[in-house]
GURO-76706 format. One record per residue (C-alpha): x, y, z; residue in three letters. Coordinates in pm, whole numbers, plus 32768, in hexadecimal, padded with zeros to 4 digits. Layout:
XYZAla ...
//
This chain:
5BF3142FD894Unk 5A85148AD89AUnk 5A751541D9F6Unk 5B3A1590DAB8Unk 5B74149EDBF6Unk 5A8C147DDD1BUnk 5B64155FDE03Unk 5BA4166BDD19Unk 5A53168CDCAEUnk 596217C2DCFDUnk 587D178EDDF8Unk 56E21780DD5AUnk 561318C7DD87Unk 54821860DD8AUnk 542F19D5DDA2Unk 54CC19ADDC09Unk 54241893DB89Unk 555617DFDB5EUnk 55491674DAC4Unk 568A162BDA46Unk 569B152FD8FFUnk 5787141BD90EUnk 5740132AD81BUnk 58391306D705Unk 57411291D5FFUnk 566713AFD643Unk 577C148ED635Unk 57FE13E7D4C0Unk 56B31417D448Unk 564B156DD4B2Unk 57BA15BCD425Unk 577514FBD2DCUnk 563115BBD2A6Unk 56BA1725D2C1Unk 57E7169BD1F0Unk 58CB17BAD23BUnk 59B21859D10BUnk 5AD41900D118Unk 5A1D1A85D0E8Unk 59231A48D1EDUnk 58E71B3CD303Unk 586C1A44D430Unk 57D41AB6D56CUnk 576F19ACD683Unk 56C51A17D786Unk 56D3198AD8E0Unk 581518D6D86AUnk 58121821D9CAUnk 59461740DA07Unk 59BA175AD8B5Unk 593D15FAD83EUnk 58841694D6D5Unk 598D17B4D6E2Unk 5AA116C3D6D0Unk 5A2C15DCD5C8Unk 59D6175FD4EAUnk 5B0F1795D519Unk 5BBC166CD47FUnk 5ABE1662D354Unk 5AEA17B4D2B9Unk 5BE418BBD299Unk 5AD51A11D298Unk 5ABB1AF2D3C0Unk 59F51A73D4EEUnk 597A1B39D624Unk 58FA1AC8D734Unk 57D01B6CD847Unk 57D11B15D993Unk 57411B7FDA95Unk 57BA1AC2DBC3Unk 59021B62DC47Unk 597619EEDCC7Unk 59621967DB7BUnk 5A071A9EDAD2Unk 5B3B1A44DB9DUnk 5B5C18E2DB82Unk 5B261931D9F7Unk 5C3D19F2DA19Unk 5D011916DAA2Unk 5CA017D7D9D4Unk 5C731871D85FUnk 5DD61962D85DUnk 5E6618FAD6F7Unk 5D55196BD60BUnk 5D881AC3D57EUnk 5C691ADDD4E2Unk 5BAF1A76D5F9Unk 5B2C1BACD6A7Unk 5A6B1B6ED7F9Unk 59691C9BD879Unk 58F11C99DA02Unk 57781D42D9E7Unk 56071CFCD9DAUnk 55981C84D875Unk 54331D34D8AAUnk 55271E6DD893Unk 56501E26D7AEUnk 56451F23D67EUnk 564A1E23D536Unk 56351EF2D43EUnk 577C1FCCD4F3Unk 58461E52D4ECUnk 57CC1E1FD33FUnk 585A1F5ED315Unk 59961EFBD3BEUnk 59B71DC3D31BUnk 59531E3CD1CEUnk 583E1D91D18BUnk 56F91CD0D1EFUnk 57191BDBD323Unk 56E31A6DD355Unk 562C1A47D486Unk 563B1911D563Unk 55F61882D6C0Unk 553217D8D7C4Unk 544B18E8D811Unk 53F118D2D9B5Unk 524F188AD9B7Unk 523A199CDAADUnk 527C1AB5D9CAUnk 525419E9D85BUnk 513B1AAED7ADUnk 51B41C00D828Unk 53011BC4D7B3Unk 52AB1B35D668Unk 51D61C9DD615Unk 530B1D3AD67FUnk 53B01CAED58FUnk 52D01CCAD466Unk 52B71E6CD496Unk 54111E2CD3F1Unk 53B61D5ED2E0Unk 549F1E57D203Unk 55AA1DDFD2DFUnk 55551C56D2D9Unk 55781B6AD1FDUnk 54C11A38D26DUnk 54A719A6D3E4Unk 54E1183ED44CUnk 5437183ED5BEUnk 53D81725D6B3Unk 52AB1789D76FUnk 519316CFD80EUnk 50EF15CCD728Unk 4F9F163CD767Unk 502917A0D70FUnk 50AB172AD5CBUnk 4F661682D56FUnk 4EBB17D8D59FUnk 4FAB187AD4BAUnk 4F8C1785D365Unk 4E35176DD379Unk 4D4D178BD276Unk 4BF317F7D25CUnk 4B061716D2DFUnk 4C03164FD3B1Unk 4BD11667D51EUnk 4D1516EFD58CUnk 4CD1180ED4ADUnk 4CA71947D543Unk 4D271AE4D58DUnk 4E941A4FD588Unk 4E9F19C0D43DUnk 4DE51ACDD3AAUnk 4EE21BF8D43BUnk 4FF41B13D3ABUnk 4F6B1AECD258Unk 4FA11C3ED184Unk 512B1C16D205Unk 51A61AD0D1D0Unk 5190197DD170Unk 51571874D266Unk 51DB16FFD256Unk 51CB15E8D37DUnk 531D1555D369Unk 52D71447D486Unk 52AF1408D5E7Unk 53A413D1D71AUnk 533D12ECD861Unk 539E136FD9B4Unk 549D1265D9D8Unk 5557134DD8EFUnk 558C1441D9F8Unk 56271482DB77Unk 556D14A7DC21Unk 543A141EDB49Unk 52F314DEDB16Unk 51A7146DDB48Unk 514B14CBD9F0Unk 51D11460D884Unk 52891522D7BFUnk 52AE1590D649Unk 5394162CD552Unk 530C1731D469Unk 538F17CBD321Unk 5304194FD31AUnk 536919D7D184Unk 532A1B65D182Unk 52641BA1D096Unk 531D1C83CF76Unk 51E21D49CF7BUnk 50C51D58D04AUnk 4FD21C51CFBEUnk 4EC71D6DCFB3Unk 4EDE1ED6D025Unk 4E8A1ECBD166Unk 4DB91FE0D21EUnk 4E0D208FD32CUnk 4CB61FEBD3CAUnk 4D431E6FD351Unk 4D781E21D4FBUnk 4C4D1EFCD572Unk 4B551E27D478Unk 4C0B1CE4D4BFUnk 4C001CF2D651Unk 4A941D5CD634Unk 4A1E1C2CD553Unk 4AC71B23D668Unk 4A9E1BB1D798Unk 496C1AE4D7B9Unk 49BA19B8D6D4Unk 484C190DD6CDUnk 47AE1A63D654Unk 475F1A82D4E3Unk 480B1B8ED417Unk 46FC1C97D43EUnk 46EA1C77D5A8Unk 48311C64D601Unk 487E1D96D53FUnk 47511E6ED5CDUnk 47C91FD0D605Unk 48D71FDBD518Unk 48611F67D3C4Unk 473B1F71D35AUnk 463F1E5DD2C1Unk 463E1F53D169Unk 478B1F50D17DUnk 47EB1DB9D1C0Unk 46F11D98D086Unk 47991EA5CFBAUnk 48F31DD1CFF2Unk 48221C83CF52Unk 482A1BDAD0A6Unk 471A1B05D13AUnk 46CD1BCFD297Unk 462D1A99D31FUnk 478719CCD2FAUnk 489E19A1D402Unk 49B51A43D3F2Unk 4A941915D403Unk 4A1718D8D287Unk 4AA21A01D1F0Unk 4BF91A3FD152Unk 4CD31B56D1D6Unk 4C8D1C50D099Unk 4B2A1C39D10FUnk 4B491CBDD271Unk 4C5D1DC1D1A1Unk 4B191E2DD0ADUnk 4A5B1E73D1E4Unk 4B601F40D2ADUnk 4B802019D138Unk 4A16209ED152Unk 4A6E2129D2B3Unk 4BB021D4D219Unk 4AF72324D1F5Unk 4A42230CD309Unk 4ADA23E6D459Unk 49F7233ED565Unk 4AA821E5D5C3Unk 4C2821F5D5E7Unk 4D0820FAD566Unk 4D4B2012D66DUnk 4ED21F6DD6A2Unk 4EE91DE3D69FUnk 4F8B1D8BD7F5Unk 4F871BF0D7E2Unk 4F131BE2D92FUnk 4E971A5ED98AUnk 4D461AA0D99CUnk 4D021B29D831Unk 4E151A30D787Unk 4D0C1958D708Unk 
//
């Protein structure tokens, strides 16, 4: 049984962004594309009413724990998934659960899954990638639109601050989308399913500028390059980097905005600035 039935069930908290999926070939496929193995460390997050955690369950044998958040939903969990030792189920708030503490219980890197609430999406997923020690790869359903953002490529519209704060950690791959219908109660927005690969390295070494330079170049996306970065880098110092100051920034590569944020790296006056995710500087 996929859920549990209609009495037994959790009532829905909107303050949580909860969508619940239901569909079973949804479910088989998001299942078939993390393909779990009998050494995997899985963590789902927002397991819900058990629908993906059940169907984990029966394809693997590894460890799988569970974050959620919702104290109703941690009991009926508890009541409906009772026969799976290695089935470990966590009440807290994902934004504050200590990865890399659970990898080094487990003994080793984590598989992280789930239907990520829109509410708290982008937040959550840097979260999780100040752990990408801890992590091995990330199969997420966010907003389509969101996911767009994320596997962009220069040029492309979609491509923005997001994909570019993404780039020097992992590896980003569309896997396919998911209509409301898939979901009680259903969204007004489509969905998708996203395959995040950490990186084994860093694809460059990033400086500790990398955000500051990045959030300065889009915060006004119609600006060119020199403009945009007035105040904090320099014309001499865009053209020093072999970048055309009269371009957009939505034409460069991420190593480019990385080779600007290096020539600030001995400089004291602008301080590093923290990428937050918040909705207005996604794009």
């Amino acid at each position: 049984m996929d859920e549990p039935t209609p009495a037994r069930r959790a009532p829905r908290r909107k303050r949580f962004g909860q969508h619940f999926l239901h569909d079973p070939a949804v479910l088989e496929h998001i299942v078939g594309a993390i393909d779990p193995q009998g050494d995997d460390r899985l963590v789902e997050i927002g397991p819900g009413r058990g629908a993906l955690t059940r169907r984990l369950l029966a394809a693997g044998n590894g460890a799988l724990d569970a974050i959620e958040i919702d104290r109703d939903l941690v009991a009926l969990l508890r009541t409906q998934i009772v026969d799976y030792p290695r089935f470990t189920l966590h009440e807290a708030d994902a934004l504050e659960f200590d990865f890399a503490r659970l990898a080094r219980e487990r003994g080793g890197r984590l598989r992280i899954l789930g239907n990520l609430p829109y509410n708290i999406s982008t937040p959550l997923l840097f979260h999780l990638l100040k752990n990408t020690g801890a992590i091995h790869d990330l199969h997420i359903m966010l907003q389509r639109e969101v996911v767009a953002r994320m596997a962009a490529q220069p040029n492309d519209e979609d491509y923005g601050r997001l994909t570019i704060m993404l780039a020097p950690w992992v590896t980003v791959e569309h896997l396919f989308d998911v209509g409301p219908g898939a979901f009680k109660p259903p969204p007004r927005v489509w969905s998708a399913v996203v395959r995040l690969t950490v990186r084994p390295e860093p694809a460059f070494d990033v400086s500790p500028r990398y955000s500051a330079v990045v959030a300065a170049a889009f915060s006004h996306r119609r600006k060119t390059l020199r403009n945009s970065l007035r105040g904090l880098v320099s014309l001499e110092q865009i053209e020093r980097c072999g970048l055309d100051p009269g371009a957009r920034p939505e034409t460069f590569a991420p190593d480019a905005f990385n080779a600007l944020a290096q020539t600030l790296d001995s400089e004291t006056r602008s301080p590093a600035v923290q990428f937050t995710g918040s909705d207005e500087t996604q794009r």
